[in-house]
Every structure is written in C-alpha cells, then in structure tokens.
C-alpha positions in Angstrom: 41.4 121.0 85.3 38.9 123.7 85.0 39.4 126.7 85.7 37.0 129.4 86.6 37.6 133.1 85.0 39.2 135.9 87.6 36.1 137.8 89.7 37.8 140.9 89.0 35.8 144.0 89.7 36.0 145.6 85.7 33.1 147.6 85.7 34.1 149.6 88.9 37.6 149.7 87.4 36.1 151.1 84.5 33.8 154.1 85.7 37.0 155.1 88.1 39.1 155.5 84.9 36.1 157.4 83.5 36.5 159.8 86.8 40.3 159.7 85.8 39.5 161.1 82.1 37.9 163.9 83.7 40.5 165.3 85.7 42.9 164.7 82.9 40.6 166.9 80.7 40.3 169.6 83.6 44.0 169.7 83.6 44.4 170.4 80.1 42.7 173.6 80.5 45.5 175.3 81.8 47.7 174.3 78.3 44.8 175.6 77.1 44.7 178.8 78.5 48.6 179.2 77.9 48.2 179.3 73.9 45.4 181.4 74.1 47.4 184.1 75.9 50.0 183.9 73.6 47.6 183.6 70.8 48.3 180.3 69.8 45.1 179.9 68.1 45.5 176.7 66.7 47.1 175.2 69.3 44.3 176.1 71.4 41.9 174.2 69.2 44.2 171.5 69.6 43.4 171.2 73.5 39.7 172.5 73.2 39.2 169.0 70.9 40.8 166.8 73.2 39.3 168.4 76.1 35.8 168.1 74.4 36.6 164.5 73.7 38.4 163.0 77.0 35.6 165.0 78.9 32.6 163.7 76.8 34.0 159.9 77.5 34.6 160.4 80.9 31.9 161.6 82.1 29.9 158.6 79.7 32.3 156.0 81.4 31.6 157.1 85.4 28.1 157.6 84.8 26.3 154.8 82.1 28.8 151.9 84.4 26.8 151.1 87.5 29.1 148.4 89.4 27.0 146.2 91.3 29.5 146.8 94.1 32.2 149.5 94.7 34.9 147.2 96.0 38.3 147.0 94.6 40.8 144.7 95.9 44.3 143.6 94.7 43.9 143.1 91.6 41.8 145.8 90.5 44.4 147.8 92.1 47.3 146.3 89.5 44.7 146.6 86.5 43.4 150.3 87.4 46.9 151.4 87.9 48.4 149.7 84.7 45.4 150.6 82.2 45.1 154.0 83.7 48.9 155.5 82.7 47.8 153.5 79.6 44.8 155.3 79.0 46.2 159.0 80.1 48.6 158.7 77.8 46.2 157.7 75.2 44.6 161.3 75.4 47.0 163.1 76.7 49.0 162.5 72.7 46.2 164.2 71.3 47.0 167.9 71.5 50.4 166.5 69.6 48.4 164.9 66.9 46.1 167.6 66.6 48.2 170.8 66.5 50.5 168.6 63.5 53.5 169.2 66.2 53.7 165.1 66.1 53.4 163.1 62.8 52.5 160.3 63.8 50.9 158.1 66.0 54.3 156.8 67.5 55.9 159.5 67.8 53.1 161.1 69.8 52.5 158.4 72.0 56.3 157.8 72.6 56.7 161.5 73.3 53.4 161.9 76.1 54.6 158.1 77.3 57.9 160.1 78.3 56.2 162.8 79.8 54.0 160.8 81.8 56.8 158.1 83.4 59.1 161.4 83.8 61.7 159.8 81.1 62.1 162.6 79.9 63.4 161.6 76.0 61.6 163.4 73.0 61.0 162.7 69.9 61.5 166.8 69.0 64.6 167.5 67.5 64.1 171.4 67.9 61.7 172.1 71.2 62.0 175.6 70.9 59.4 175.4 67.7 56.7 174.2 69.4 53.8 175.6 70.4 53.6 177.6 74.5 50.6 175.5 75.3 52.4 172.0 74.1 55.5 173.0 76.4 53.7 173.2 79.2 51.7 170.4 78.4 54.7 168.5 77.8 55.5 169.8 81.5 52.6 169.3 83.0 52.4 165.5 82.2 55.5 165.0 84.0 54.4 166.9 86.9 51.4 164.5 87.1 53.1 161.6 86.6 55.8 162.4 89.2 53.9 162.4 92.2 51.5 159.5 90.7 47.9 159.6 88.5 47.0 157.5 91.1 47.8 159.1 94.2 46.2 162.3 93.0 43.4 160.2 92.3 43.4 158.7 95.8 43.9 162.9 97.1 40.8 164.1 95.3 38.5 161.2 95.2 38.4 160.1 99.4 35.7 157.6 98.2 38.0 155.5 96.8 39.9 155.2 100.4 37.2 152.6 100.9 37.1 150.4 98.1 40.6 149.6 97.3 42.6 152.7 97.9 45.6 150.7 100.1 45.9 148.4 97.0 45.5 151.1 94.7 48.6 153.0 96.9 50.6 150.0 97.0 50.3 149.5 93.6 51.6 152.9 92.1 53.9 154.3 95.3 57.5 152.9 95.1 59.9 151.4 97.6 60.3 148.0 99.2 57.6 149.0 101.4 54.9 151.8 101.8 55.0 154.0 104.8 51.8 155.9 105.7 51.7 159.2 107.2 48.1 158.7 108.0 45.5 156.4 109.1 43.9 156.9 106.1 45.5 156.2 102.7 43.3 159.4 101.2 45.4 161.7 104.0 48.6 160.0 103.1 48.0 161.0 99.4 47.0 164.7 100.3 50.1 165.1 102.4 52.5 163.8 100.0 50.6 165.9 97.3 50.5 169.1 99.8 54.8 168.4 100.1 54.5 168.1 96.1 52.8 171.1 95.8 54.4 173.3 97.7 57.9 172.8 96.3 56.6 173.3 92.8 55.6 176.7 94.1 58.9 177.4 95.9 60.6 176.7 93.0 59.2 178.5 90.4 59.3 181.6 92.4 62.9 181.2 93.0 63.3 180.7 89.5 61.6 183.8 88.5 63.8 186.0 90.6 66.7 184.9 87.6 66.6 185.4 84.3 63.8 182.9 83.3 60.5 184.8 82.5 57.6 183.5 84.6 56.4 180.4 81.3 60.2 178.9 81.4 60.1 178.6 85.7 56.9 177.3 85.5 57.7 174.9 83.1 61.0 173.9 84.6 59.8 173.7 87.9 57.4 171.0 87.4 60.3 169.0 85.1 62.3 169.4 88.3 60.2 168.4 91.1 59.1 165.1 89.1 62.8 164.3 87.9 61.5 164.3 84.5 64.1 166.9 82.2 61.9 168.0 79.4 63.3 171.8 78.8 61.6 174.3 76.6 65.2 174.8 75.2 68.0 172.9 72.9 70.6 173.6 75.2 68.3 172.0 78.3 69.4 174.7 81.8 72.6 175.8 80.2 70.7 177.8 77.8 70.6 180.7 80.7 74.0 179.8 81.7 73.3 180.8 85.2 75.1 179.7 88.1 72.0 181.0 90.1 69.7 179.2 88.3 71.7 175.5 88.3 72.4 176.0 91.6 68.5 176.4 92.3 67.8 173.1 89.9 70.2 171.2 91.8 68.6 171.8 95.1 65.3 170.6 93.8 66.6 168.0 91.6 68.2 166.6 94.9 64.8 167.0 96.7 63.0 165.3 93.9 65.3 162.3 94.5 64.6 162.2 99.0 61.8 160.1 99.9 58.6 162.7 100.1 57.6 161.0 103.7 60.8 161.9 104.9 60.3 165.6 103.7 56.6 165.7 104.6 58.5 164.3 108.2 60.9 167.3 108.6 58.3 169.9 107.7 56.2 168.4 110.8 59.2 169.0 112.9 60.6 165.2 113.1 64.0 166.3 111.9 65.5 163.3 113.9 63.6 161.0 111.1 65.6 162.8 108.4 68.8 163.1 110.2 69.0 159.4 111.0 67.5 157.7 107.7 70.3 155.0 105.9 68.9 155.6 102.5 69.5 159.1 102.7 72.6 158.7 104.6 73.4 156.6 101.2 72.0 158.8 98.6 74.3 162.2 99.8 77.0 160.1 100.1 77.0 158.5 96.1 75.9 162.0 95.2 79.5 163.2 97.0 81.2 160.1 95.6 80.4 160.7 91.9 80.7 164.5 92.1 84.3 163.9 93.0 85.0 161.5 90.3 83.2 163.4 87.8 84.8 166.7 88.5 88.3 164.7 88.5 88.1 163.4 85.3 86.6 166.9 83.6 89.2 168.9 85.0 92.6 166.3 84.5 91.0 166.4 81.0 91.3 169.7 80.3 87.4 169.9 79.8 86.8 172.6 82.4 89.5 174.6 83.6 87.6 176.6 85.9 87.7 174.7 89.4 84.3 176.4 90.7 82.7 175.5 87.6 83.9 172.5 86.8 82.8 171.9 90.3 79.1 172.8 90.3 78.8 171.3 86.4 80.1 167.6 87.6 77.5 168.0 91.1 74.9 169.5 88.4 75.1 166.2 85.9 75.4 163.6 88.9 72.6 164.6 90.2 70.5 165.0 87.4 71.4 161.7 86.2 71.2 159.5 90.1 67.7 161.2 90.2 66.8 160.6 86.6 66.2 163.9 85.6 68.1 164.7 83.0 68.8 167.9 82.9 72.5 169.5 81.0 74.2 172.6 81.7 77.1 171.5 79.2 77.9 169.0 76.6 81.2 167.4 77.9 82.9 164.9 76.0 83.3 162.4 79.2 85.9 160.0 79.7 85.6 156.2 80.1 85.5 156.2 83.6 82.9 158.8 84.3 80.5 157.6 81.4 80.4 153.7 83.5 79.7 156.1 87.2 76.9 158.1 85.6 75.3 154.6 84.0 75.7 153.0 87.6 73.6 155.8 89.1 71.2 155.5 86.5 70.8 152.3 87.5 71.2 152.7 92.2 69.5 155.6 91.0 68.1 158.1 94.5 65.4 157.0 96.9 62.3 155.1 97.2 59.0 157.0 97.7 60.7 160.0 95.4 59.5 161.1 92.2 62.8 159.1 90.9 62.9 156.2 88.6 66.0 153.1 88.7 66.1 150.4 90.9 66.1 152.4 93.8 69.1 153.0 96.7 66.8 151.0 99.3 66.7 148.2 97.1 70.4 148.4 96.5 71.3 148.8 100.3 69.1 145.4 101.1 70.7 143.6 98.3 74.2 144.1 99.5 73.3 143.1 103.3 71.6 140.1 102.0 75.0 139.2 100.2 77.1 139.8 103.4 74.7 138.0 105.3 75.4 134.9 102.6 79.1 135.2 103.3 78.5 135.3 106.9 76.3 131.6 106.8 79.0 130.1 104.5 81.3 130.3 107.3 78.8 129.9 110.2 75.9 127.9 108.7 74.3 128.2 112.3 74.2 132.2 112.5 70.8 134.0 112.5 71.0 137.0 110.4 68.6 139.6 109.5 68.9 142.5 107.1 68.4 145.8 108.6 67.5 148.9 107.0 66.9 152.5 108.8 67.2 150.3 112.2 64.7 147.9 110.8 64.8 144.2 110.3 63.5 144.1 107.0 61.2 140.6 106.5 62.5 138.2 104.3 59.8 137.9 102.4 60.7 142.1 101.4 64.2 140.6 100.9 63.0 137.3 98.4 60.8 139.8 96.8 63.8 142.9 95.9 66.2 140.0 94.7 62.9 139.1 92.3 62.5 142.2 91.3 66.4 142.2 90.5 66.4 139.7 88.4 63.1 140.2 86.3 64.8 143.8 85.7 68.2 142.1 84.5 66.3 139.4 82.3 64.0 142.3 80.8 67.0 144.3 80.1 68.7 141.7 78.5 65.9 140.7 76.3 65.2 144.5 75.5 68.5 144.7 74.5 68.8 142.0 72.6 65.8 142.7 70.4 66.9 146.3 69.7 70.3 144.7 68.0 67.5 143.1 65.6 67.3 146.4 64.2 71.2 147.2 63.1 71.6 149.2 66.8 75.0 148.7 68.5 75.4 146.5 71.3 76.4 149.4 73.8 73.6 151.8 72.3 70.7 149.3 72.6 71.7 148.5 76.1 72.1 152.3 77.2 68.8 152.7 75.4 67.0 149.8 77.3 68.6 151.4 80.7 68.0 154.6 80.2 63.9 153.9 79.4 63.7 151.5 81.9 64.8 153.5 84.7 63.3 156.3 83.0 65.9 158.7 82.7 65.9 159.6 79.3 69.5 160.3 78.2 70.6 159.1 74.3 73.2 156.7 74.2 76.0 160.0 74.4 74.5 160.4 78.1 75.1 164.2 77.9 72.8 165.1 75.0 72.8 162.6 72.8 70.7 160.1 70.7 67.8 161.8 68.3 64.9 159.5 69.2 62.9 160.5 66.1 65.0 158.6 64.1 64.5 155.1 65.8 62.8 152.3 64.2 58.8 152.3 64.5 58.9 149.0 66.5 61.8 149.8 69.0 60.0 153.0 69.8 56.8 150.9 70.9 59.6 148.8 72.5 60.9 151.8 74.7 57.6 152.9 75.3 56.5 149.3 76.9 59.9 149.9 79.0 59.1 153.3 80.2 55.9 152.3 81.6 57.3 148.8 83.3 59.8 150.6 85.1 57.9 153.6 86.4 55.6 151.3 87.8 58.9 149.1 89.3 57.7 146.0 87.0 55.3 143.4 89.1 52.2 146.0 88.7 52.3 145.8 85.1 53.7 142.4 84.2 51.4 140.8 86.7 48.9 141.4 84.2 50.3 139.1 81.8 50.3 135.8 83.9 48.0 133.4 84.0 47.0 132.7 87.8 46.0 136.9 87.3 43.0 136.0 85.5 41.7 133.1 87.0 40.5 132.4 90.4 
C-alpha cells in the first residue's frame, strides 16, 4: 500500500535549533571568561572559535529558514528534543578538540555526551590537568542538561508556548506524567528554572564559606544540583576531606533527586503537598534503608572504624549513587552485599521530575501495585482494582505504558550488554557499564572509582554514548525516531 511521507514540520524544527545554537554559544562565554582570568590564553581561543562558529550557524539557521507555519506538534516535539541534545553536544565537544585537552573525536564527544545527560563518566584520567575554562565547561554542561535544554528553551523563548511547547515539555520532562505549575507551559519552565536557579546559588555560597575557593563551589555546585558528579579533582569531594562540605553535597544531592514541582510547591507555602507525597515518602525511606545496610557492612568490615564517619560516608555514597550523581568521599573496597544495594538504586534510582536519571521511584512504585493488583484478580477474577499513586488512580493506559517502558529498558540493556562482551569485556563489567550509562550515573564497573573510560574500545564508547542519551531522555523520545509509522502519515 502506499504510503505518504510524515508532514513533519522540519524547517520550523530547524530554525528553533538554530535559536538553540545561540544560547549554547552565549553560554560558552562564561568558560570563556574563566580562562581568560586565569590567563588561559589558549584555552580561551579554544571557546572564542567555537563561539564564533556555533554563533555564525545559528544565527544562519533561525534566520535564512522561513517555515511556512510556526506549528509544532508531537512529533516535531520528539525530533527537536532528540536532535537538539544531539546537536549541543556536537558543539559543545569543540572547546575539547580545540584546546588538544581531547584527542579525538570520540573521546570528545563521549566526554560532552556525559556532561550533557549528567552521567557524569570522563574520559580524563587526570582532571586536575585541564584547563579552568574546560572545568567549568565540563560543569556547565551538566548544569544545562540537568534542568533540560529544552525547558530552558521553553523559559527564554515564550513563543514557542504556542507552537508546540506542551509537546516539546512532555517530550524532555520526566515522570509517568507531567504536572504543570502553570497555565502556561512557558511559566511552568520559568518556575522550575527559578527553583533550579536558586539552589545553584544557595549552594555555592554555602560552599564557599568551607575550604573550596569560590571556582571549585561553583563548579561543584552546578555537578550537584544536576546529579551529574564531574569534580575538578582525582579524589572527586574527598579531596577537601570535609565533613562540612559532604554534609552540604549531601543536602543538595538529596534535593537534586525530589521532584522540582514538589520543591517549587513548598517554597509557595503548600508544605502539605510535600509532606504527603508517596514518591517522596519512598525515596527517604530507600535512602534510610541503604544507609543502614551500607554503613553495616563498612563497619563489620573493618573498613571504617569511626561510627560518625562511617556513618555520614555510607549516607554520602547512597545518595550519590540513588540520585545518580556520583560523587566519592572514599574509595571503600565494598562487600558483596552492598555493591548489589548500590546497583539496585542505580537502577529505582530517586524521583521523577528531578534532575535524576534510572527508571525512576514512581515508575517502580506503579509497577509493584500493578503486580499486587495481578495477585489480587488471580484469586478474585471479578475485583476492580486500580493503581494509586500520591492518592491518585493512576490510568491504565500510564500503567500499560511504565511496564513498556520496563521492558524496552531490560531488552536494551540486555542487548547493550551483550554487544559489549563482543569486545573481550566481562559479563559483569559490560552489564555494570550498560547500567551505569543508561541510567546515567556514571560509576566504572568498581562502583566507587573505578573503570578508566579512555581505555574502552572506539565502538563501545559510541555504544555508551547512544545509551546515555536514550536514558536521559527515558527511551520512547528518542527510539520513536527509529520506527516506521514515525515518518509516515
């Protein structure tokens, strides 16, 4: 039968990516501005270039494309989205190619691919070489891609709000479903930016009352809030070894893992939202759970005799790794036990609508009702049930759609897996590799500091890379792209 091609909207999807390449070069200025304070004067060329370049095609894009119409609908919601993390990251390896920090082209797009989906995993074996202004790139890329490229988009550009910006919201946000805090998805996006911003700038002025200097805060501050883990040392946080600062990273960390509506909720005085919320509820609770376990097994070990530290290290690493983060304080040798609790929170991992990667705690709650709700009808066949979540019936269509995305994130695993034992990897380290990029939390198959990424094969970086970007954007946005009924009418 014939079929007629898809009536997707490119050329509108086009000159908004050329809008896109803009900002990205407007927010390069501030690397910019970093090396030339510390007289990084190569560096700064670096950035200068790739500003001159992702500026001069931007600003050709958004003004030679004249759509005949500014709509955008579902689908140029899932091809924007998809081709624009694409496309950032495209540019946004430049200052790596051109400052010689990054070899290659792999390498470089592996490492701003990281930054970008807030994995976190680097390619640099010694990060406290590199350049001031490619720290804080490195940084800055998982500040933006925290909170979304999109939803900034969405904050700055109202315009969009009308052509597209629900599908466009839908498309990037995560979660089973999409709460907005206003009528208009444009307000939604500035007050879940406004609750982004201001605990950047908490943060990093907590930070600098410790014994950071004001360029590590500010560059750990915006790893935090976006649960990304790039450090601008070896030895991640427990270079400062500061009980003031860790416990200021875990408070963060934690908040980078809560649901930003929720937050943006409390701040506008609905603390009875906060208070009563079953995700959240869920998400102290494993936090409590693995802190327990974690600290058990350090200190019957021997690896921490200290009970107060021992303490505060196992609450420092379970919530680093439930929120994807990624941060270390110390390098523990960790028992059996411990090592299969931290890889099931890397997989629950914190909430939905947080800067968090995983499958998500909501999607983990409705899977588990949905299975007692099976036992229920195999002994009553009869029975209505319903799954409720946060005193919600949650539609089953949500419900068909979670246990999809379940099983499209097993099958992808298992394939990802599978290919990366092609290349001599062992079993366990090219699963814990698949898992860790696809719920983008970055660890090496040690957990704790391990695995040197550098020295992975060409094609299972590319490999990692395609996984990174499929689970930040929770799967269906990207693979969408690759069925047929997608591109046809």
């Amino acid at each position: 039968m014939f079929q007629k091609k898809s009536n997707i909207n490119t050329l509108m999807v086009m000159r908004v990516i050329g809008w896109l390449l803009m900002i990205e070069a407007i927010f390069m200025i501030i690397p910019l501005g970093v090396s030339l304070y510390y007289r990084e004067f190569d560096c700064a060329k670096s950035f200068l270039y790739t500003i001159l370049i992702t500026l001069s095609l931007g600003m050709l894009t958004s003004h030679s494309i004249k759509p005949l119409n500014m709509d955008m609908h579902r689908k140029e919601g899932f091809l924007l989205t998809s081709l624009v993390w694409v496309v950032f990251s495209i540019f946004g390896m430049l200052p790596f190619l051109f400052s010689g920090v990054a070899s290659n082209i792999t390498d470089a797009f592996y490492e701003t691919m990281a930054g970008f989906t807030t994995t976190g995993s680097t390619i640099f074996v010694d990060v406290e070489k590199l350049p001031k202004g490619i720290l804080l790139w490195r940084s800055l890329m998982q500040w933006i891609g925290g909170m979304g490229i999109i939803l900034f988009t969405l904050a700055v550009i109202p315009m969009l709000n009308k052509s597209g910006g629900v599908q466009l919201f839908n498309a990037e946000v995560t979660g089973i479903t999409h709460d907005k805090l206003r009528p208009r998805v444009s307000g939604t996006a500035i007050g879940l930016w406004g609750v982004y911003l201001g605990m950047t700038v908490v943060m990093a002025v907590f930070l600098m009352f410790g014994p950071m200097d004001w360029f590590d805060s500010l560059c750990h501050t915006m790893s935090c809030v976006s649960t990304g883990g790039f450090s601008t040392k070896n030895e991640s946080i427990g270079f400062w070894d500061s009980r003031y600062i860790d416990s200021i990273v875990i408070v963060f960390m934690f908040l980078g893992g809560v649901n930003f509506s929720l937050i943006y909720n409390a701040l506008s005085g609905k603390i009875r939202v906060l208070l009563e919320n079953e995700v959240l509820r869920w998400y102290v609770l494993l936090c409590f759970i693995g802190t327990l376990i974690c600290f058990g097994d350090l200190f019957y070990r021997g690896e921490n005799s200290n009970v107060i530290d021992c303490l505060l290290d196992s609450l420092f690493h379970i919530v680093a790794t439930i929120t994807t983060t990624g941060f270390s304080v110390e390098n523990y040798s960790w028992g059996q036990f411990s090592m299969m609790v931290l890889m099931l929170l890397m997989i629950s991992c914190a909430c939905a609508g947080s800067t968090s990667g995983g499958l998500k705690i909501d999607r983990m709650a409705v899977m588990l009702k949905n299975v007692k709700n099976e036992f229920i009808k195999a002994l009553h066949p009869n029975q209505v049930t319903s799954v409720r979540l946060n005193g919600k019936v949650v539609p089953y269509a949500h419900v068909q759609r979670v246990i999809a995305f379940l099983v499209i994130f097993t099958l992808i695993l298992g394939v990802s897996t599978t290919v990366l034992t092609l290349f001599n990897i062992e079993v366990f380290d090219s699963f814990f590799l698949s898992l860790s990029a696809l719920c983008n939390v970055g660890y090496g198959p040690g957990i704790i500091g391990g695995g040197m990424f550098v020295d992975l094969p060409v094609f299972v970086k590319w490999l990692l890379t395609f996984d990174m970007l499929i689970g930040r954007l929770e799967l269906f946005t990207v693979l969408i792209l690759f069925t047929k009924g997608f591109w046809i009418k």
